[in-house]
C-alpha positions as CSV (number, residue, x, y, z in Angstrom):
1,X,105.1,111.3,89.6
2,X,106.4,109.4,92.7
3,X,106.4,112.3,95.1
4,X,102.5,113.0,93.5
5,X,101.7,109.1,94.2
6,X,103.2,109.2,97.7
7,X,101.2,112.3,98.5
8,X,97.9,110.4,97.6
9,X,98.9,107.6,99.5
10,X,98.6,109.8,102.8
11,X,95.0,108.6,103.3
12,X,96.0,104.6,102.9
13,X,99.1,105.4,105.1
14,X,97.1,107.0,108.0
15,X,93.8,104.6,107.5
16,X,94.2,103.6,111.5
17,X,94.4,107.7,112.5
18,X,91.4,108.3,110.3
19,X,89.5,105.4,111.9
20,X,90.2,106.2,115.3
21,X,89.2,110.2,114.3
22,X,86.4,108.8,112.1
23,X,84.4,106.7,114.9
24,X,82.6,108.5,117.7
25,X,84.0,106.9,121.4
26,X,80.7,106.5,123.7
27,X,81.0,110.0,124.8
28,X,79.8,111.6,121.3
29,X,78.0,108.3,120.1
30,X,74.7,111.0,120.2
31,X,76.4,114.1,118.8
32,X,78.5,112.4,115.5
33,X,76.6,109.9,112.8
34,X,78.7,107.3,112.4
35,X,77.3,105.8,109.5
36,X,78.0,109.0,107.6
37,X,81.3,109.5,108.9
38,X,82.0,105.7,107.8
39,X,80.5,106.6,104.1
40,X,82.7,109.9,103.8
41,X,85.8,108.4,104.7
42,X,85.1,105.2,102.4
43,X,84.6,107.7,99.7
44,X,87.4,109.4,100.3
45,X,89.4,106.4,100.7
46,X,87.6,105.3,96.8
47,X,88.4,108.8,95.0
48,X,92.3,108.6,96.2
49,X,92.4,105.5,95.0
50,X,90.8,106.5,91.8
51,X,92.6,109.6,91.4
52,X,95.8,107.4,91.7
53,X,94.8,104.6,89.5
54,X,94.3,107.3,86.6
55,X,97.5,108.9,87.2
56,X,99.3,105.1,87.0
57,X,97.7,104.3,84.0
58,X,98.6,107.8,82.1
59,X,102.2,107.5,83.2
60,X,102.2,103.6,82.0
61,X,100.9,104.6,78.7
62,X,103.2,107.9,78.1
63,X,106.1,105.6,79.2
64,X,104.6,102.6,76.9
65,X,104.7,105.3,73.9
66,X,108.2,106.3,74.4
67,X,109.6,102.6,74.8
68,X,107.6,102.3,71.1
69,X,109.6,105.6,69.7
70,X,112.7,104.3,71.3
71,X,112.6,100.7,69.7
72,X,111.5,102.0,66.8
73,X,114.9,104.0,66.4
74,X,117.1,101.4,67.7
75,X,115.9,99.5,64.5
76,X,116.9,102.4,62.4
77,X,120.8,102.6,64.7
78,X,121.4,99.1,65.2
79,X,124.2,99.6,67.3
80,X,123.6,102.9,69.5
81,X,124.3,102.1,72.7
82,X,123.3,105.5,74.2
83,X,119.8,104.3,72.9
84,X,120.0,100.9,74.0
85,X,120.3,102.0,77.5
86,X,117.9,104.8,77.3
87,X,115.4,101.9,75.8
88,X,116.0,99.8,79.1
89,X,115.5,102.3,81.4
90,X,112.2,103.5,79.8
91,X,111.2,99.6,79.9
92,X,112.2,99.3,83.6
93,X,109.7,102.5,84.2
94,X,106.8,100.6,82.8
């Protein structure tokens, strides 16, 4: 999931590429709509972060459901210290 977030994050990471690209210079002022280009790139900039909001919140509540199925066998094996650490390196995830 990291390598998936830091490939939507390309967009965020080059926002002062994409401006420069995204505004005409006085030369093509007349040939590019700059309004438009300004409105595609915000919506581009609003599905990434969209896209990357849903995939946060899925991995938060599959992680959230394993911490759950792990605490709920460390109640059954009180002292199962493979578990135990298991169960804090799912919590650190979330």
């Amino acid at each position: 999931i990291q390598e998936l977030l830091r490939v939507m994050r390309t967009i965020d990471d080059r926002i002062v590429h994409e401006l420069n690209t995204t505004i005409p210079t006085a030369s093509f002022v007349g040939k590019v709509d700059p309004g438009q280009t300004c409105k595609e790139l915000y919506e581009s900039l609003m599905d990434a972060h969209t896209s990357r909001e849903r995939i946060i919140k899925n991995c938060i509540s599959q992680t959230s459901a394993v911490v759950k199925t792990l605490k709920e066998e460390r109640e059954k094996a009180d002292e199962d210290a493979a578990l135990l650490k298991q169960l804090r390196k799912e919590q650190t995830k979330v």
